[in-house]
MOPAC internal coordinates of N, CA, C and O (Angstrom, degrees):
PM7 1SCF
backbone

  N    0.0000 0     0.00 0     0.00 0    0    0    0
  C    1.4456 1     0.00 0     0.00 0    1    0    0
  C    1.5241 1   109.14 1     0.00 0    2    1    0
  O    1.2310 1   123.60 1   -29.01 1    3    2    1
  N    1.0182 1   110.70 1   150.99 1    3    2    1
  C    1.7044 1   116.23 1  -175.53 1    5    3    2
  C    1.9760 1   106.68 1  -104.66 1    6    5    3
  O    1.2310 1   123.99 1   -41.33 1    7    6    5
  N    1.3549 1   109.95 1   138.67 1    7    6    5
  C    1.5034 1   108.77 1   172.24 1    9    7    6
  C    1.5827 1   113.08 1   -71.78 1   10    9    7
  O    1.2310 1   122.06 1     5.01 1   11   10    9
  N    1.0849 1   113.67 1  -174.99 1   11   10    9
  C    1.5181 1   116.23 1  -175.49 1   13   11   10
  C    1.3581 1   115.94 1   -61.90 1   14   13   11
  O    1.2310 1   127.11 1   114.72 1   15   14   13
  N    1.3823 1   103.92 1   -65.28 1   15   14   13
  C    1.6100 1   121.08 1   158.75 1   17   15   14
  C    1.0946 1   114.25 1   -12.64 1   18   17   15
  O    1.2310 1   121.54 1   103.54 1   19   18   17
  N    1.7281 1   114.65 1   -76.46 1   19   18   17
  C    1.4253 1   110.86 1  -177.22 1   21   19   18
  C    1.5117 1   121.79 1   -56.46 1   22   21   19
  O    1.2310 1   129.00 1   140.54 1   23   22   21
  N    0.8209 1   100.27 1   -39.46 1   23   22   21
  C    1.4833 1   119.05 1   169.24 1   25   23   22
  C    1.7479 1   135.94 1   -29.77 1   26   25   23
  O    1.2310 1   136.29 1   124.90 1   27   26   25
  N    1.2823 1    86.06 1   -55.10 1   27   26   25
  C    1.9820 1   128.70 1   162.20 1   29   27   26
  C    1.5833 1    90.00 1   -69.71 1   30   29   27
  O    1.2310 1   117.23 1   103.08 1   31   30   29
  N    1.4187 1   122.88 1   -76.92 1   31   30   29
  C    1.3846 1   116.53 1  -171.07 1   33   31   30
  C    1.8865 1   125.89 1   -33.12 1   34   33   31
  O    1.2310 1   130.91 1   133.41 1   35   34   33
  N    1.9186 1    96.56 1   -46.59 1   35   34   33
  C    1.2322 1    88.23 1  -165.81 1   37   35   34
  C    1.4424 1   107.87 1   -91.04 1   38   37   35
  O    1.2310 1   115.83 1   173.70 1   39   38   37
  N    1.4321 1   125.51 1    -6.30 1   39   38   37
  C    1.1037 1   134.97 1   156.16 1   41   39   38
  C    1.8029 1   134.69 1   -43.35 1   42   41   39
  O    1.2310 1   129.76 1   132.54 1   43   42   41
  N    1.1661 1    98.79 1   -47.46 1   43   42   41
  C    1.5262 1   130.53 1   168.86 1   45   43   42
  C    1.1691 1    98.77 1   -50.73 1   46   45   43
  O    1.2310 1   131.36 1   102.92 1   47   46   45
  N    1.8999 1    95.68 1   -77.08 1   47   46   45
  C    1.6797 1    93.19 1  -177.59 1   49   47   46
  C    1.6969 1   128.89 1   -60.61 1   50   49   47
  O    1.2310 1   119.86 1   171.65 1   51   50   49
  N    1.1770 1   117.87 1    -8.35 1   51   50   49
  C    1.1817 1   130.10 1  -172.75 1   53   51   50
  C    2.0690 1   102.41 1   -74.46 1   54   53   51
  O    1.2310 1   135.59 1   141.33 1   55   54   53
  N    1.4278 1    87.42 1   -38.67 1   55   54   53
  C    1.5091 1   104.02 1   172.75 1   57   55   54
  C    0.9030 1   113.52 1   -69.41 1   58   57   55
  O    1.2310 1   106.78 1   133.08 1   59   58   57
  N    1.3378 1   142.20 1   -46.92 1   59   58   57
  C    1.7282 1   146.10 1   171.21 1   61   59   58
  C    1.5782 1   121.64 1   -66.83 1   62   61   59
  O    1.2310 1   126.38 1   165.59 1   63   62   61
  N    1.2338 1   105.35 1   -14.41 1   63   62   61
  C    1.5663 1   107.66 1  -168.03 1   65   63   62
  C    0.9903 1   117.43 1    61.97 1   66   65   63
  O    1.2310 1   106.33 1   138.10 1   67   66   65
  N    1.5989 1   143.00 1   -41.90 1   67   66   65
  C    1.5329 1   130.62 1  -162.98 1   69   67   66
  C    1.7506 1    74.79 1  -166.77 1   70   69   67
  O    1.2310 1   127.38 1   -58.40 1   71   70   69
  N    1.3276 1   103.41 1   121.60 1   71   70   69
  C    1.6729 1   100.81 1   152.54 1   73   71   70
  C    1.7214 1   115.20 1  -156.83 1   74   73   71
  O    1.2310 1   123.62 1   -28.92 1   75   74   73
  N    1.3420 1   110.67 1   151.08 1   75   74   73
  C    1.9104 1   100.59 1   149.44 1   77   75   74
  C    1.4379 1   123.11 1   -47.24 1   78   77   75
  O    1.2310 1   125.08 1   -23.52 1   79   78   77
  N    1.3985 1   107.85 1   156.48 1   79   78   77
  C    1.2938 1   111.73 1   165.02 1   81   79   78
  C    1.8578 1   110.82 1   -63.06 1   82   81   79
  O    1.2310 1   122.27 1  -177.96 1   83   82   81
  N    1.0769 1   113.27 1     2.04 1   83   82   81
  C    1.5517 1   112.70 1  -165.19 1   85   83   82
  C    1.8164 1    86.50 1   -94.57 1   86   85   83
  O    1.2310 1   123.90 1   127.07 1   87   86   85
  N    1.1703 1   110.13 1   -52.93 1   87   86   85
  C    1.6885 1   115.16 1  -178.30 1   89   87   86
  C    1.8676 1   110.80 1   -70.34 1   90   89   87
  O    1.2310 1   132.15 1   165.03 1   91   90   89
  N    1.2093 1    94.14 1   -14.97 1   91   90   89
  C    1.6232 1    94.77 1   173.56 1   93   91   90
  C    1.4337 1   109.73 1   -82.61 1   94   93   91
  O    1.2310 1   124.50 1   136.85 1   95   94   93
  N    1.1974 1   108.97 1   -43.15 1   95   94   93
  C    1.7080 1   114.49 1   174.13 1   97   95   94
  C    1.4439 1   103.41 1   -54.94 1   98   97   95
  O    1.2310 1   125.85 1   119.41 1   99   98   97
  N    1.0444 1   106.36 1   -60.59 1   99   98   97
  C    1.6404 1    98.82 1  -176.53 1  101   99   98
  C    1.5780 1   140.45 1   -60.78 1  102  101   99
  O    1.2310 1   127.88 1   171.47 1  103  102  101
  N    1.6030 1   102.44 1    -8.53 1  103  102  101
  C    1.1930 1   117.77 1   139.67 1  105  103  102
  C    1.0432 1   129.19 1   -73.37 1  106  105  103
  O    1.2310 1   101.73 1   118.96 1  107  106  105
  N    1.2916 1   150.95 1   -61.04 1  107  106  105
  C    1.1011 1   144.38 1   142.24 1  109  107  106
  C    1.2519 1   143.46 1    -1.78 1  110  109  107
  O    1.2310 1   131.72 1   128.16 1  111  110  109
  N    1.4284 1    94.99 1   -51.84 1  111  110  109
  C    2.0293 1   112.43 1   165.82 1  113  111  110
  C    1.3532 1   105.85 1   -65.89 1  114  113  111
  O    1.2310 1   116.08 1   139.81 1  115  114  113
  N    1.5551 1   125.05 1   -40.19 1  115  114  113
  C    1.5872 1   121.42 1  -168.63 1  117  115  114
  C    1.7296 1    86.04 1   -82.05 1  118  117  115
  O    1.2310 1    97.23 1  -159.39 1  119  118  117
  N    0.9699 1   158.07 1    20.61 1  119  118  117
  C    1.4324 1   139.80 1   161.23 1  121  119  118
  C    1.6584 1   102.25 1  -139.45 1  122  121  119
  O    1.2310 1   131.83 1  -141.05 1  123  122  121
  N    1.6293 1    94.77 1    38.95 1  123  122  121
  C    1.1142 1    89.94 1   177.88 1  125  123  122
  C    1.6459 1   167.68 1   109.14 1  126  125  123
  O    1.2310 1   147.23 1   128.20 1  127  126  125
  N    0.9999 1    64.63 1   -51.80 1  127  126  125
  C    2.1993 1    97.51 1   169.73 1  129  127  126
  C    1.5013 1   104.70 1   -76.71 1  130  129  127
  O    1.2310 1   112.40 1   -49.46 1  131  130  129
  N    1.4914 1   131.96 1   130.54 1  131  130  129
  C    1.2901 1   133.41 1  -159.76 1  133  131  130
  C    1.6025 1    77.25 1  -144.31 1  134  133  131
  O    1.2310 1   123.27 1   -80.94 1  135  134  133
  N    1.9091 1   111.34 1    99.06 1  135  134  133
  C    1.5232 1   139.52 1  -174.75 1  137  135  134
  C    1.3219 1    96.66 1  -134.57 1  138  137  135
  O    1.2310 1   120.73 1   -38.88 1  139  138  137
  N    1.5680 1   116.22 1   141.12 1  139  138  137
  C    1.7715 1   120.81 1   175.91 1  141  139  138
  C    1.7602 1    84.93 1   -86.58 1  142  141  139
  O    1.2310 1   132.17 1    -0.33 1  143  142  141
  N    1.6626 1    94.11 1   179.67 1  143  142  141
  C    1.6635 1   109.80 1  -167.24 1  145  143  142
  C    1.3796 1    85.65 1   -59.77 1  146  145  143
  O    1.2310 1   115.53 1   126.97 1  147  146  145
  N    1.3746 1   126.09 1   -53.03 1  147  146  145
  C    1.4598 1   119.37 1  -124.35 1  149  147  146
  C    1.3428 1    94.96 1   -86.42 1  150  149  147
  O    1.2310 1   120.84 1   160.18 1  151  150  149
  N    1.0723 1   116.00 1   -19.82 1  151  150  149
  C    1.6540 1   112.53 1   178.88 1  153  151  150
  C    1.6036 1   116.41 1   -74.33 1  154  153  151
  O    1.2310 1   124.64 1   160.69 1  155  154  153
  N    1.6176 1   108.71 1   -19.31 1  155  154  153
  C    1.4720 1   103.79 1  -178.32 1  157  155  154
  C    1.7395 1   101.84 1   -95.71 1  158  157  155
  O    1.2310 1   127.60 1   154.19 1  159  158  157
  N    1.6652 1   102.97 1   -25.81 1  159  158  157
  C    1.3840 1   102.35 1   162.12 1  161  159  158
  C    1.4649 1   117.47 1   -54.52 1  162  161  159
  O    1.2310 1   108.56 1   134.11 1  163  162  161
  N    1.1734 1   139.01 1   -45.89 1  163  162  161
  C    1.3099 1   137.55 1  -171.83 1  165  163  162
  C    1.3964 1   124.64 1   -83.41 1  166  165  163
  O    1.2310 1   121.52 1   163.18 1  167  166  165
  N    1.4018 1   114.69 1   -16.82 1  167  166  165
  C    1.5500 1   115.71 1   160.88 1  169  167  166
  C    0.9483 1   110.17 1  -104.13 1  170  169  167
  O    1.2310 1   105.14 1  -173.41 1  171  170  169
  N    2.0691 1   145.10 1     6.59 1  171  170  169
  C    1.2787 1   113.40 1   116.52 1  173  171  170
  C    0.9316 1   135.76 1   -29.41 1  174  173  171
  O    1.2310 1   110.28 1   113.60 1  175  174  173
  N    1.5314 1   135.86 1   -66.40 1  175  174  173
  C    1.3072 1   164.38 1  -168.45 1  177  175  174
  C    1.4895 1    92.96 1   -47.87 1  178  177  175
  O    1.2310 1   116.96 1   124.69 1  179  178  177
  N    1.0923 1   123.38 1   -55.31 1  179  178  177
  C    1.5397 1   126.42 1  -176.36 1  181  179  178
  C    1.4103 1   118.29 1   -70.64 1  182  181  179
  O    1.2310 1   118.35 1   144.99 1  183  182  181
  N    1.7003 1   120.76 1   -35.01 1  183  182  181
  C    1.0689 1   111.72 1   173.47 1  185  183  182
  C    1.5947 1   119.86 1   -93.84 1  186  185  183
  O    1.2310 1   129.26 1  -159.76 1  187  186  185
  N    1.4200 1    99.76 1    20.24 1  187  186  185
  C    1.9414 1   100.17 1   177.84 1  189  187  186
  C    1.8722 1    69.08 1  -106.85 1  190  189  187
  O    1.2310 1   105.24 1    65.09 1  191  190  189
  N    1.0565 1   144.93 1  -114.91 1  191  190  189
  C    1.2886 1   143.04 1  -168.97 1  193  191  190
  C    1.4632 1   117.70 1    13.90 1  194  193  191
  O    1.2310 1   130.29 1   133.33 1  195  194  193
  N    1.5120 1    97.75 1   -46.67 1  195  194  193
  C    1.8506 1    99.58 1   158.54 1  197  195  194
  C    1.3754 1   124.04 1  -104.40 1  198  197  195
  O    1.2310 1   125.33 1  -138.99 1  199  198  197
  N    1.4307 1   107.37 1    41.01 1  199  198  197
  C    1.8308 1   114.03 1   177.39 1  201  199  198
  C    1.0098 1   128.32 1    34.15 1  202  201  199
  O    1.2310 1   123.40 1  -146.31 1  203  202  201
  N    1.3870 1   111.08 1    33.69 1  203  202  201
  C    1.6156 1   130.15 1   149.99 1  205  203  202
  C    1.0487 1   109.36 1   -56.27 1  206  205  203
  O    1.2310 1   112.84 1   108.23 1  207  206  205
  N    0.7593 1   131.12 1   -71.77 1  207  206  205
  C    1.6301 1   158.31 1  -141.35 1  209  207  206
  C    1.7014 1   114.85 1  -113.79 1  210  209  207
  O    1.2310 1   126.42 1   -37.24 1  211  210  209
  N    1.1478 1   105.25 1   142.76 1  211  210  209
  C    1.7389 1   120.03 1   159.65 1  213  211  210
  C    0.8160 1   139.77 1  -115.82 1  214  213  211
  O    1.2310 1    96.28 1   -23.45 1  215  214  213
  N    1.2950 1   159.46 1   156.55 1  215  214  213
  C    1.4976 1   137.26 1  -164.41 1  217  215  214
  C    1.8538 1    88.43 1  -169.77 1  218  217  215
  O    1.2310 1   140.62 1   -21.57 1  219  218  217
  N    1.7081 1    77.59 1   158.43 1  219  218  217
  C    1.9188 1    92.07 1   169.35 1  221  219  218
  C    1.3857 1    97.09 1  -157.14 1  222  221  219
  O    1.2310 1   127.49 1   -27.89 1  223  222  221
  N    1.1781 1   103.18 1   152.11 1  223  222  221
  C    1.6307 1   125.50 1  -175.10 1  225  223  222
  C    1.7588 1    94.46 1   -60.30 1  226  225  223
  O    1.2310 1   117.74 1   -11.36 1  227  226  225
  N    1.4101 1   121.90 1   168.64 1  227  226  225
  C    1.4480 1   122.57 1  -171.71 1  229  227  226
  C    1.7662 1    87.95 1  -167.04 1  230  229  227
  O    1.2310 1   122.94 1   -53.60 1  231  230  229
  N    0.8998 1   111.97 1   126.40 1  231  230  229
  C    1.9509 1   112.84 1   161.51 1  233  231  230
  C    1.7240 1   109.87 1   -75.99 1  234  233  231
  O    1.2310 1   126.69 1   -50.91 1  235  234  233
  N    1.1111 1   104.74 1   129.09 1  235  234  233
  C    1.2973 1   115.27 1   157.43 1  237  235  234
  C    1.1636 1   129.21 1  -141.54 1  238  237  235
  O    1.2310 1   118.18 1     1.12 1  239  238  237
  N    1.4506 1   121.07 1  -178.88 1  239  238  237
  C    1.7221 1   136.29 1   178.23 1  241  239  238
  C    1.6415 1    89.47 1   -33.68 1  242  241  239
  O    1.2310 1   118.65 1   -48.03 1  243  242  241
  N    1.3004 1   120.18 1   131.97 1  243  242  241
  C    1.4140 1   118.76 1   173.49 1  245  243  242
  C    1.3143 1   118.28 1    44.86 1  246  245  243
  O    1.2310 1   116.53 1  -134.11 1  247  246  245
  N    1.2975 1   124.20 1    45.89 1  247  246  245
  C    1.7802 1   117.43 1   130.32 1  249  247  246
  C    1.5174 1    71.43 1   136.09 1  250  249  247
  O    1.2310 1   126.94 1    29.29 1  251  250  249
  N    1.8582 1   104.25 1  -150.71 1  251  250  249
  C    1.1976 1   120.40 1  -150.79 1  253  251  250
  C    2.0879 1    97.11 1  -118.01 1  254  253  251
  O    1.2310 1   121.57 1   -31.35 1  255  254  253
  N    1.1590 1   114.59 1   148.65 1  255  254  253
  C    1.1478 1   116.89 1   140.98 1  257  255  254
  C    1.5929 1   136.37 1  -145.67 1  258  257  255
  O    1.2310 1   119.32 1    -1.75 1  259  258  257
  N    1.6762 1   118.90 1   178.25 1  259  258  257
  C    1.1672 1   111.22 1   151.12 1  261  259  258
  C    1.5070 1   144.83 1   -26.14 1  262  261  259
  O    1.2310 1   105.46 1   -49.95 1  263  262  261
  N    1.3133 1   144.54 1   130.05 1  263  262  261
  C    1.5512 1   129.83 1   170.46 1  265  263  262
  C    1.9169 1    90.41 1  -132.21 1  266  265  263
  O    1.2310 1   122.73 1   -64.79 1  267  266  265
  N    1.5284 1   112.37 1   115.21 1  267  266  265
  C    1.1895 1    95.44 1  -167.25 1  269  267  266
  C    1.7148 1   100.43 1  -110.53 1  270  269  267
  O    1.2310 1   118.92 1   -19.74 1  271  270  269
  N    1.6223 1   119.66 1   160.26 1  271  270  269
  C    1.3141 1   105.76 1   175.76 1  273  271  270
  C    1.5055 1   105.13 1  -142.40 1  274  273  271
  O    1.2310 1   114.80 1   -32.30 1  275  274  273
  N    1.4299 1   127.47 1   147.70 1  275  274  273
  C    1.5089 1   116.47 1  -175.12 1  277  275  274
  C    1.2917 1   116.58 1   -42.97 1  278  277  275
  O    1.2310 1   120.88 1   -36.21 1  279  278  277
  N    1.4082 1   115.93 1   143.79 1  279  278  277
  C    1.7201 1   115.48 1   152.60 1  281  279  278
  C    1.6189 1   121.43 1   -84.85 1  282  281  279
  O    1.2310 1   131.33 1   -21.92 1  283  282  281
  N    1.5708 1    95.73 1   158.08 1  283  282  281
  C    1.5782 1    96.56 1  -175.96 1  285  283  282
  C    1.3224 1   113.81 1   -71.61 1  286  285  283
  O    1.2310 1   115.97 1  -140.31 1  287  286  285
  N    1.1096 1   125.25 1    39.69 1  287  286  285
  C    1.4738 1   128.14 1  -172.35 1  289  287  286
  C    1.5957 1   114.32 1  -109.38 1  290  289  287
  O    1.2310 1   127.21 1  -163.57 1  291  290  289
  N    1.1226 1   103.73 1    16.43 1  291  290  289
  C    1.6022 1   112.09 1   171.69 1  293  291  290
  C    1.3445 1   127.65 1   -63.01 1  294  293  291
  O    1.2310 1   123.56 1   107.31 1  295  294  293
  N    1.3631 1   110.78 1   -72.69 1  295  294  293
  C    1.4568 1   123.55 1   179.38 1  297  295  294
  C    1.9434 1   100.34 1   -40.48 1  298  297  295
  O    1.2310 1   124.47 1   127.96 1  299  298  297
  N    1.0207 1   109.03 1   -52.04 1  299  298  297
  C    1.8871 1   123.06 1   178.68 1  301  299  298
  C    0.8773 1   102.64 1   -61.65 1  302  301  299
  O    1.2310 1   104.68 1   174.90 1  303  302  301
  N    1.4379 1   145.91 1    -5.10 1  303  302  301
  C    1.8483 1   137.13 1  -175.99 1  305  303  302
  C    1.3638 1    79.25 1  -128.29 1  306  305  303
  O    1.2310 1   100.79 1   139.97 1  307  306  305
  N    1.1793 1   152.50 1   -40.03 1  307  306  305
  C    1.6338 1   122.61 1  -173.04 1  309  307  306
  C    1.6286 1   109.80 1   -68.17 1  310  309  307
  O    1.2310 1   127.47 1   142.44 1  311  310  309
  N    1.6515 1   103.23 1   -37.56 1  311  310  309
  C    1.7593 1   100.25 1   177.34 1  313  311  310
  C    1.0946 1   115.58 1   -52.88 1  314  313  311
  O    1.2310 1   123.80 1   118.60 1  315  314  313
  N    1.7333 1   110.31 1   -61.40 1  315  314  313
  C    1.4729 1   124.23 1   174.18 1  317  315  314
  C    2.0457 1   115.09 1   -32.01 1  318  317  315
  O    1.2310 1   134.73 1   135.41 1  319  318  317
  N    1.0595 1    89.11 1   -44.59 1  319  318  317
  C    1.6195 1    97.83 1  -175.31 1  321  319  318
  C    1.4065 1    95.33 1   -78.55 1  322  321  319
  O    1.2310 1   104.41 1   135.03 1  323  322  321
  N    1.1553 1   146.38 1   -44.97 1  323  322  321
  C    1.7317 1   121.93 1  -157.27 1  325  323  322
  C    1.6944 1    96.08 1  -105.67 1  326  325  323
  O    1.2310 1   119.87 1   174.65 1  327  326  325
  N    1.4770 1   117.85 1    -5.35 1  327  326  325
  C    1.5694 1   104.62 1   136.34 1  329  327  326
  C    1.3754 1   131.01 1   -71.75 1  330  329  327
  O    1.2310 1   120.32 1   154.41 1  331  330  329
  N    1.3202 1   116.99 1   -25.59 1  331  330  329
  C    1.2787 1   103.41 1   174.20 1  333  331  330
  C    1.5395 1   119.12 1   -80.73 1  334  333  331
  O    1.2310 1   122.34 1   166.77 1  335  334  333
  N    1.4210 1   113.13 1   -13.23 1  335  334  333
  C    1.5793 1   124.30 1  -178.20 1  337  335  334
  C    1.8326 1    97.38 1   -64.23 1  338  337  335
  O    1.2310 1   122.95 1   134.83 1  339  338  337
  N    1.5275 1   111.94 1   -45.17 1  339  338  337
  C    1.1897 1   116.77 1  -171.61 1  341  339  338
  C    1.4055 1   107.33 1   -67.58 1  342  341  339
  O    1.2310 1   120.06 1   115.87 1  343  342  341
  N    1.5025 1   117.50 1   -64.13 1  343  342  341
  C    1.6816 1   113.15 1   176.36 1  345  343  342
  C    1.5270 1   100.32 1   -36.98 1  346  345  343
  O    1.2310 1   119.48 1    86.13 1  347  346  345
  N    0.8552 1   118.60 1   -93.87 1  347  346  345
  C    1.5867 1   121.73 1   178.20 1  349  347  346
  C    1.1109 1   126.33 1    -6.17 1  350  349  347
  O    1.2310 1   116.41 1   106.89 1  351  350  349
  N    1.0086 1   124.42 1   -73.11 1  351  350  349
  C    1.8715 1   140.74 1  -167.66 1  353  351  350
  C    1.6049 1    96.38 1   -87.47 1  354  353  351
  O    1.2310 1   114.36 1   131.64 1  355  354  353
  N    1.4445 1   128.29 1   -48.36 1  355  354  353
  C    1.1667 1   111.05 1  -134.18 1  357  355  354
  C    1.1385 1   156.15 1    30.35 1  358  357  355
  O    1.2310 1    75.92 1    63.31 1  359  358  357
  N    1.4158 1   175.11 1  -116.69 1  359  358  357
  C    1.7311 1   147.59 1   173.77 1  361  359  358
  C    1.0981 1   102.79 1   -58.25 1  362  361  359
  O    1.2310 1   115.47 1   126.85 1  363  362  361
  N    1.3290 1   126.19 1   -53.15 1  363  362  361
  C    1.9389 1   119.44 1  -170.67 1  365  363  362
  C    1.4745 1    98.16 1   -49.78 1  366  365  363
  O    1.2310 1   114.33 1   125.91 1  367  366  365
  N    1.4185 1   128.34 1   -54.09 1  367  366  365
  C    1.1789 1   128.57 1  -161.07 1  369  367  366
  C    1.6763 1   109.03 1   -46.10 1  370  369  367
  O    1.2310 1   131.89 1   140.99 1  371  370  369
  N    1.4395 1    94.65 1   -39.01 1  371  370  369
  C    1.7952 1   113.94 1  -155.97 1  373  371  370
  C    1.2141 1    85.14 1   -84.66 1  374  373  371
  O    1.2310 1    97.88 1   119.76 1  375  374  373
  N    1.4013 1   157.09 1   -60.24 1  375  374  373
  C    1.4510 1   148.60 1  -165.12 1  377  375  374
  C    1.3926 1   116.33 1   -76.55 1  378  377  375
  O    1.2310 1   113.96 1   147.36 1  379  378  377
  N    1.4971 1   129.05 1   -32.64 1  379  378  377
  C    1.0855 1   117.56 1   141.31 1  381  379  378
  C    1.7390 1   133.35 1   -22.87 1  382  381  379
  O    1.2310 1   134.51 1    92.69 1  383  382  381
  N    1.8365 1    89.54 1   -87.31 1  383  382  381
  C    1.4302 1   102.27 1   172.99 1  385  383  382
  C    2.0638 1   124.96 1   -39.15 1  386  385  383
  O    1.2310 1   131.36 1   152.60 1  387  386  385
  N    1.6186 1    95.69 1   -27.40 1  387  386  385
  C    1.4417 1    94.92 1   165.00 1  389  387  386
  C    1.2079 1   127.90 1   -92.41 1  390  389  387
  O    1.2310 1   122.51 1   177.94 1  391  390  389
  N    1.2581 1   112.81 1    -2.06 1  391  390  389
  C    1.5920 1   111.34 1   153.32 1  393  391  390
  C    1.3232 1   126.67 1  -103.34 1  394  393  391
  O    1.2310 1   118.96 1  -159.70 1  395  394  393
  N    1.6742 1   119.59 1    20.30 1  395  394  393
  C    1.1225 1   115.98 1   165.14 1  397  395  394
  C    1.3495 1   108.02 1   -98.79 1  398  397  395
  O    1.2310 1   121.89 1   138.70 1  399  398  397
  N    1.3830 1   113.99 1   -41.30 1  399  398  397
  C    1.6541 1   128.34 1   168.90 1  401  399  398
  C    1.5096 1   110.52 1   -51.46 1  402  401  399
  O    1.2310 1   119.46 1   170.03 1  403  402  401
  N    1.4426 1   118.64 1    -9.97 1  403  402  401
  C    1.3398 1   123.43 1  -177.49 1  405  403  402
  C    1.8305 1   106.80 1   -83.71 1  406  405  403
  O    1.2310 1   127.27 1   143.03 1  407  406  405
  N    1.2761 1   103.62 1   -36.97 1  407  406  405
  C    1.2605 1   111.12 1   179.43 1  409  407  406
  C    1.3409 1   113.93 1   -73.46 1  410  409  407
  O    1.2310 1   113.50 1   149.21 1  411  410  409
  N    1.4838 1   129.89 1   -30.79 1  411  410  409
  C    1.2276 1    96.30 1   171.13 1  413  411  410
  C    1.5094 1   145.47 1  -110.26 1  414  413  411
  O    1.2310 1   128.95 1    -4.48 1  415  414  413
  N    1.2383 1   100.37 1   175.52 1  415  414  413
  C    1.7659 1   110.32 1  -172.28 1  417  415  414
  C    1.1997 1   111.63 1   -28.09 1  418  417  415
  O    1.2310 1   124.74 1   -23.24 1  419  418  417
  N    1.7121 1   108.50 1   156.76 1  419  418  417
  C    1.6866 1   112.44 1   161.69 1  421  419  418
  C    1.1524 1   108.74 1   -42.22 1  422  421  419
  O    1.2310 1   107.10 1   109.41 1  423  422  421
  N    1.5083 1   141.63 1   -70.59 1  423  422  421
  C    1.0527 1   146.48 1  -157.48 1  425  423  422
  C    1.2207 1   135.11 1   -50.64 1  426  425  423
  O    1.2310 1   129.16 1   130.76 1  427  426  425
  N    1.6933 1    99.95 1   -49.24 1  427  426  425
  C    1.4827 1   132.63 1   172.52 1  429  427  426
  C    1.7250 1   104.28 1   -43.61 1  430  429  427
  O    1.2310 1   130.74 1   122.07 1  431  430  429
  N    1.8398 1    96.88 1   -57.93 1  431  430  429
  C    1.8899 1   118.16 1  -170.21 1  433  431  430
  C    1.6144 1    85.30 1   -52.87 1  434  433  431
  O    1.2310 1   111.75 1   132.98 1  435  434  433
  N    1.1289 1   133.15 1   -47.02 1  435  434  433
  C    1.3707 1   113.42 1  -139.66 1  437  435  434
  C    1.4371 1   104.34 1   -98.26 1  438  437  435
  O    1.2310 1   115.87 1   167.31 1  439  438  437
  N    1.1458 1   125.45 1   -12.69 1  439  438  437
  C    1.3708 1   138.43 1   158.28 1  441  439  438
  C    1.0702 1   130.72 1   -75.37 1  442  441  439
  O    1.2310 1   124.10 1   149.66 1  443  442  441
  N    1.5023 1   109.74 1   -30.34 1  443  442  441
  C    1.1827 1   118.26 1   151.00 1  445  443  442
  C    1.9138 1   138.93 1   -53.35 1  446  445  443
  O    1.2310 1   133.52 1   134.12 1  447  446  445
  N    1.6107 1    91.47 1   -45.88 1  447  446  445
  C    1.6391 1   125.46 1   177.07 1  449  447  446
  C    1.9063 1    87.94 1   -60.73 1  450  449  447
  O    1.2310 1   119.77 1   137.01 1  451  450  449
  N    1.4512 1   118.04 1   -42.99 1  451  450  449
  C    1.7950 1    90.64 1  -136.83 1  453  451  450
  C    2.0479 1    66.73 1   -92.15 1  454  453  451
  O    1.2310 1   108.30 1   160.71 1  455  454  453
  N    0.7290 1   139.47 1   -19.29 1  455  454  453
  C    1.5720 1   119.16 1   179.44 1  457  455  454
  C    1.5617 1   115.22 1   -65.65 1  458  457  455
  O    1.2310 1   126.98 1   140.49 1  459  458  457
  N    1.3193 1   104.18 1   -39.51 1  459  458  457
  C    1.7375 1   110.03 1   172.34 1  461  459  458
  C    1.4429 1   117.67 1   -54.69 1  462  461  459
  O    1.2310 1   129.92 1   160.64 1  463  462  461
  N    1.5754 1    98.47 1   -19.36 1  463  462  461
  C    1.3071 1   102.17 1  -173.67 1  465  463  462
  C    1.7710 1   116.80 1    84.94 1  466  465  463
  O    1.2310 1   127.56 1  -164.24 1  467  466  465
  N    1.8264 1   103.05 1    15.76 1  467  466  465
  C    1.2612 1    84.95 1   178.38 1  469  467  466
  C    1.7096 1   126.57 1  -134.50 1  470  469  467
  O    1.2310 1   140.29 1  -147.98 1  471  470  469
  N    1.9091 1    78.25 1    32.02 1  471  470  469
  C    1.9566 1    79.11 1   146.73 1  473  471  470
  C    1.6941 1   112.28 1  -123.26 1  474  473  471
  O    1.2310 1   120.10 1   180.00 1  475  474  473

């Protein structure tokens, strides 16, 4: 499971398509979140370690860095996750979770659906 943080992180980046942790921060700050570099640097680092994430070396102004971009491993971590809601919880889990999915927006549902992979 991912913390909030990461969460915000891979989101951001999900928004950028390919960025530094320097352009990830700066998403972040405009929605809010007030994180130093190194902290958004380091839960990159954590979420390529958990194949979230991809990254490739890039040269820049003063040496080399990261440019990281989501992995296709999404749709497979949302299943993975609302199987584990089920192992876990079992029916409470499942009637819960359908009344949180109840709450949200058209938009939210449908963004939700095309990540599951199921439109």
């Amino acid at each position: 499971m991912l913390g909030s943080l990461e969460t915000e992180v891979l989101a951001a980046l999900r928004e950028l398509k390919e960025a530094p942790a320097r352009d990830v921060r700066r998403v972040l700050e405009r929605r809010g979140f007030r994180v130093a570099y190194t902290t958004v640097a380091t839960i990159l680092s954590r979420l390529y370690e958990k194949d979230l994430v991809q990254r490739r070396r890039e040269t820049c102004r003063g040496g080399e860095r990261y440019v990281y971009r989501p992995a296709a491993v999404e749709q497979k971590y949302l299943v993975n996750l609302l199987r584990g809601v089920v192992a876990m919880f079992g029916p409470a889990g499942v009637v819960h979770l359908n009344e949180e999915l109840a709450k949200l927006d058209p938009s939210q549902e449908r963004e939700l659906r095309r990540r599951l992979g199921l439109d």
